[in-house]
C-alpha positions in Angstrom: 0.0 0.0 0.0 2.9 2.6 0.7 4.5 2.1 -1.8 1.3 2.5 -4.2 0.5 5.7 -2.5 4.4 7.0 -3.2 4.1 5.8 -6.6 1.0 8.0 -6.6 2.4 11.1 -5.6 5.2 10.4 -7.9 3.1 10.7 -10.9 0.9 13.2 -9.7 4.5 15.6 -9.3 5.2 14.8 -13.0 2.2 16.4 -14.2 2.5 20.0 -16.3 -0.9 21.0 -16.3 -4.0 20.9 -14.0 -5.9 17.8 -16.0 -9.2 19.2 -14.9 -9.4 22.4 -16.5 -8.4 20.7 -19.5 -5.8 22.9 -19.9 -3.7 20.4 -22.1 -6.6 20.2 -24.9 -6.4 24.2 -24.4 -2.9 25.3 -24.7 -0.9 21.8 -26.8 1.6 20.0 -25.7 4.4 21.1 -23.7 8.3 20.5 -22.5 9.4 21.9 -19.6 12.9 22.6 -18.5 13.9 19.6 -16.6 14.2 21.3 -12.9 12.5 20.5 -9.7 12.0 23.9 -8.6 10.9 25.5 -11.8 8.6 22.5 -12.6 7.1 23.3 -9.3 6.4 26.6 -9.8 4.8 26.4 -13.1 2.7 23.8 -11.7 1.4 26.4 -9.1 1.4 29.1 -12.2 -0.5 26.9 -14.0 -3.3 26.2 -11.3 -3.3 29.5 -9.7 -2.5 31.8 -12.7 -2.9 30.5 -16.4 -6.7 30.9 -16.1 -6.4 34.9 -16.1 -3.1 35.3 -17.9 -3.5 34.0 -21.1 -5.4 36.6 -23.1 -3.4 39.6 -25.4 -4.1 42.0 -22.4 -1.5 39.2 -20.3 0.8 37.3 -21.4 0.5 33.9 -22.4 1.8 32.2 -19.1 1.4 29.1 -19.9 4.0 29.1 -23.4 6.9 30.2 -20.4 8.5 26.7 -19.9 11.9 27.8 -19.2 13.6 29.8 -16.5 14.9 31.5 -19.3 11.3 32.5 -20.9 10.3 33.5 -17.3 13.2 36.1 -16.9 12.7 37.3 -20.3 8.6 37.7 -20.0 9.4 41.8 -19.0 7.9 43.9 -16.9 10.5 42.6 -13.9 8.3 39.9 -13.2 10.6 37.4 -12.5 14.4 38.9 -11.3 17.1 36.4 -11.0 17.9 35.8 -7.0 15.7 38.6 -6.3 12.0 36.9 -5.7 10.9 40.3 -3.5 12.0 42.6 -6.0 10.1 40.6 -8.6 6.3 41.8 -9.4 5.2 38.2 -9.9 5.9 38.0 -5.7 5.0 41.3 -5.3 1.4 41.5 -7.1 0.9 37.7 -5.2 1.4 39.2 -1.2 -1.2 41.9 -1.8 1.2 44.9 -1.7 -2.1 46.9 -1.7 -1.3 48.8 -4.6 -3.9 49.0 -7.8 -4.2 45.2 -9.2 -2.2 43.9 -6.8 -4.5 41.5 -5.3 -3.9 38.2 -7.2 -5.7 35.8 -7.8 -8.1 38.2 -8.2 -11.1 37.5 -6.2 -9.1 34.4 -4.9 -7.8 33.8 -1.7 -4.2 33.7 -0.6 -1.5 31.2 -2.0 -1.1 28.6 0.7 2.3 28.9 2.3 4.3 26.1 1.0 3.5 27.2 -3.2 4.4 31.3 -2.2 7.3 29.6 -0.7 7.9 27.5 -3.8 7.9 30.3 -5.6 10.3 32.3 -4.0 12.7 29.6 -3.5 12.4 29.3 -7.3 13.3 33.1 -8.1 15.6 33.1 -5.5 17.9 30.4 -6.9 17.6 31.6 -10.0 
């Protein structure tokens, strides 16, 4: 039974996109960069904030499958080793400035994926 239930979670960490918004079917195939921390935080991305940023008024989040596209994407969302100088952090801890609340109409990350995702911008 263990090792079922390890095996589980084991294939459950490999997936790259939440199967039940049919998100696959939506945005193709894709290939990530093959690194546990950035694999964990586009799975959080992905669930948390594909839904909202994928039109022309946002980027396409969901085509960033690199570290490299991420740094790249503009607007200092993502800044190497700098997570809390980076507005993807910044816009997520509700700095209280004008959209800053994100999700919008969400509630807060849970600890452990903000924590992901500093620890992913931070070793960057």
């Amino acid at each position: 039974m263990k090792i079922f239930f390890f095996f589980s979670l084991f294939l459950l960490s490999c997936q790259d996109y939440n199967s039940n918004t049919g998100d696959r079917d939506k945005y193709g195939e894709v290939s990530l960069e093959n690194n546990a921390q950035f694999r964990r935080a586009y799975s959080i991305i992905q669930n948390r904030c594909v839904n909202c940023h994928t039109s022309s008024v946002h980027d396409t989040w969901a085509s960033y499958t690199t570290n490299e596209m991420w740094i790249k994407s503009g607007s200092n969302r993502v800044l190497p080793g700098r997570a809390q100088d980076s507005n993807l952090i910044i816009r997520i801890i509700n700095s209280g400035h004008t959209n800053s609340n994100m999700p919008i109409g969400g509630s807060a990350l849970p600890n452990d994926e903000y924590d992901a995702l500093v620890e992913w911008i931070d070793n960057l």
